[in-house]
C-alpha distance (Angstrom), angle and dihedral (degrees) to the residues before:
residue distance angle dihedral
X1 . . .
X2 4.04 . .
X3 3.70 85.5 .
X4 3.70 97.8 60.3
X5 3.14 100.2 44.0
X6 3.64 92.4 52.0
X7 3.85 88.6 45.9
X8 3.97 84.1 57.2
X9 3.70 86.4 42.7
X10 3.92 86.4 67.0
X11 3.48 103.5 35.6
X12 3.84 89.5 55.4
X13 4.04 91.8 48.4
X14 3.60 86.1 46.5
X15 3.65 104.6 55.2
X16 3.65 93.9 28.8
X17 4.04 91.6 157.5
X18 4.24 91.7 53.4
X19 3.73 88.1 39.6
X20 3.73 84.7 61.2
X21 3.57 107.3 31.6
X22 4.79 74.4 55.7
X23 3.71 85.7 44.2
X24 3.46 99.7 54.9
X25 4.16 99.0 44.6
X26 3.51 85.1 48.7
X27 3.84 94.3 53.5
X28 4.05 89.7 43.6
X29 4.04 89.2 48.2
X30 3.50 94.9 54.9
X31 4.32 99.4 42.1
X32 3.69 77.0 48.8
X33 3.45 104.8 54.9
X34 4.04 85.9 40.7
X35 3.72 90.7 57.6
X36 3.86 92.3 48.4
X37 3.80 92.1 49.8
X38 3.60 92.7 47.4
X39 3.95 93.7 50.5
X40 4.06 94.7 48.1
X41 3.99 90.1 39.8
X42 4.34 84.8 55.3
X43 4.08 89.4 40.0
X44 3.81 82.2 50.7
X45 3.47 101.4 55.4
X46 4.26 106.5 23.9
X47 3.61 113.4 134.6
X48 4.24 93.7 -10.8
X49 3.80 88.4 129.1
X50 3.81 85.6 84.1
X51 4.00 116.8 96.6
X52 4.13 102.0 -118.0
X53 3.86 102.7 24.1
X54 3.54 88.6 149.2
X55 3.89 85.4 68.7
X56 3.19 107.1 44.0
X57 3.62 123.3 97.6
X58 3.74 150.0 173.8
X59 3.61 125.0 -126.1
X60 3.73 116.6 -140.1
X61 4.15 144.0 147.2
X62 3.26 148.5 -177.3
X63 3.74 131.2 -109.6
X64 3.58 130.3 -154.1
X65 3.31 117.8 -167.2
X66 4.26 120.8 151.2
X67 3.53 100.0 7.1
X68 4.16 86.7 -58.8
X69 3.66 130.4 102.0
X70 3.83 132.4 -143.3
X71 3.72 126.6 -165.9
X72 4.00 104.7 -134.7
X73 3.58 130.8 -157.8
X74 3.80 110.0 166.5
X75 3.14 120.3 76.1
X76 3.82 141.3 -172.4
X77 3.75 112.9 -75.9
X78 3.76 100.9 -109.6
X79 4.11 92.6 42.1
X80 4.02 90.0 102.0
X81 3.59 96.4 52.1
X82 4.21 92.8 45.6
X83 3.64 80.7 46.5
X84 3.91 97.0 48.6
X85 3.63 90.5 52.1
X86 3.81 103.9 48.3
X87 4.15 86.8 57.3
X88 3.31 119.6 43.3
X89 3.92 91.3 -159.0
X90 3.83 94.3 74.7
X91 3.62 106.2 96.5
X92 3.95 97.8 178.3
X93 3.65 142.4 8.6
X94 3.94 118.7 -160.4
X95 3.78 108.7 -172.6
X96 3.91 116.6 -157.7
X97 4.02 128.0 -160.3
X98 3.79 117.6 -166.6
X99 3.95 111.9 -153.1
X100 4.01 116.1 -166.3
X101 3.40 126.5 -154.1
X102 4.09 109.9 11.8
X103 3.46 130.2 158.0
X104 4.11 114.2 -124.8
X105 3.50 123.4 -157.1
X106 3.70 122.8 -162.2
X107 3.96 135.3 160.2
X108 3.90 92.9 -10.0
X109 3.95 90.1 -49.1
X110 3.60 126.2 119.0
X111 4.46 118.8 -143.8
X112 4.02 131.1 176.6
X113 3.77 112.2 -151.2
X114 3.48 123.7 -163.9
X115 3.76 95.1 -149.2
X116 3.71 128.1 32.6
X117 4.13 134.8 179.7
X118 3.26 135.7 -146.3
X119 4.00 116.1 179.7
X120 3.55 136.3 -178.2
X121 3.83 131.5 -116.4
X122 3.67 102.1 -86.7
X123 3.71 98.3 48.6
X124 3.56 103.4 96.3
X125 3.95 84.4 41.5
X126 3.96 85.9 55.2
X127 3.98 99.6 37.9
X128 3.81 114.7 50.9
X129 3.97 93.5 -141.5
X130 3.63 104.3 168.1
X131 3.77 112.0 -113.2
X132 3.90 125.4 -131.9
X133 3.57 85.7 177.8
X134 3.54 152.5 12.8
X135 3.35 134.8 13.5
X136 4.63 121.5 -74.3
X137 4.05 82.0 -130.9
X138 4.10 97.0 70.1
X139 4.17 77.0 64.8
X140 4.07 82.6 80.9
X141 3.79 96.0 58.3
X142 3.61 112.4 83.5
X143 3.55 122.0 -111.1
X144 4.29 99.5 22.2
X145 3.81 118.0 134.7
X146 3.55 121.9 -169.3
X147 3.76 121.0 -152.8
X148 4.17 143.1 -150.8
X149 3.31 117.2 -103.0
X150 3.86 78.3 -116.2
X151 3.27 101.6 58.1
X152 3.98 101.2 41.6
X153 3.79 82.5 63.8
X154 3.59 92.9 45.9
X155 3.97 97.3 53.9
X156 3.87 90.6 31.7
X157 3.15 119.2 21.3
X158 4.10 91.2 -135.0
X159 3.67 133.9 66.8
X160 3.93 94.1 -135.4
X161 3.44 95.9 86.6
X162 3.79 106.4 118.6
X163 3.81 108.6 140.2
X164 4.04 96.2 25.0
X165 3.57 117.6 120.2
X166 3.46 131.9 -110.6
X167 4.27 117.7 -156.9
X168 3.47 122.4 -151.9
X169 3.66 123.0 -159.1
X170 3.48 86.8 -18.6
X171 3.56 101.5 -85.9
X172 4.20 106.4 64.2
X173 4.08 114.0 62.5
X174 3.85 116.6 -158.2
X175 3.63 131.3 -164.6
X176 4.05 120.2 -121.3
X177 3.50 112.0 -129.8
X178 3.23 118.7 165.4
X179 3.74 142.5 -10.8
X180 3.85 128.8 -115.9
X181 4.11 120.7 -153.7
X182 3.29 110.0 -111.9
């Protein structure tokens, strides 16, 4: 076995710039193929923490308009509830509304998120996020904002803050009510 590797030994040494051109495709196959596997494997498991993943879905379309088409995923407000009545196999419909760029104000102290949610009443009964907290029903009361874990100790510095408010934009107050782990 000393011999071949020494016969490799030489080859290598003396076709240094096709040893290298081999060594390089070889390194780019294999952080490829790492980066593929690691992709699928977090596909695989995103959001399968929650109780029935295997019935929960998201509704989408497409759109043609002008010869072009657009993939859609917001939808009017009442387009879950049409949509829960015409099949009777849809149990619940969670609607979601991402807000960018919004100024928080909480315990005299002024914060601009990039991202911001605002959720519906049945989407803590939908999502099994695990609750620090507070209780999924205070979702039905108007007005109640539940927080990370994260950022309750962001805006205040404590995780006893149930019952604090929480401004947004400085001109609608919300309600904490509960805390979600992170």
């Amino acid at each position: 076995i000393r011999n071949y590797i020494l016969i490799a030994f030489r080859k290598i040494v003396g076709n240094w710039i096709q040893s290298s051109i081999n060594l390089f495709g070889l390194v780019v196959g294999i952080a490829s193929s790492l980066l593929i596997f690691s992709y699928v494997s977090h596909e695989l498991q995103y959001d399968s923490f929650h109780e029935d993943e295997d019935r929960i879905y998201k509704a989408g379309g497409t759109l043609s308009y002008g010869g072009n088409e657009f993939n859609l995923f917001g939808f009017s407000p009442g387009f879950g509830n049409k949509l829960q009545e015409a099949d009777n196999r849809i149990e619940l419909v969670s609607r979601i509304n991402k807000l960018e760029k919004k100024e928080v104000t909480a315990n005299e102290k002024t914060f601009f998120e990039d991202e911001f949610y605002f959720v519906d009443e049945h989407f803590l009964t939908m999502f099994n996020f695990p609750l620090y907290s507070g209780s999924s029903s205070e979702l039905m009361e108007p007005y109640r904002v539940f927080l990370t874990k994260r950022a309750a100790l962001k805006y205040f510095s404590t995780l006893d803050i149930i019952g604090k408010a929480l401004i947004l934009d400085r001109k609608t107050d919300f309600i904490i009510a509960g805390i979600i782990e992170n």
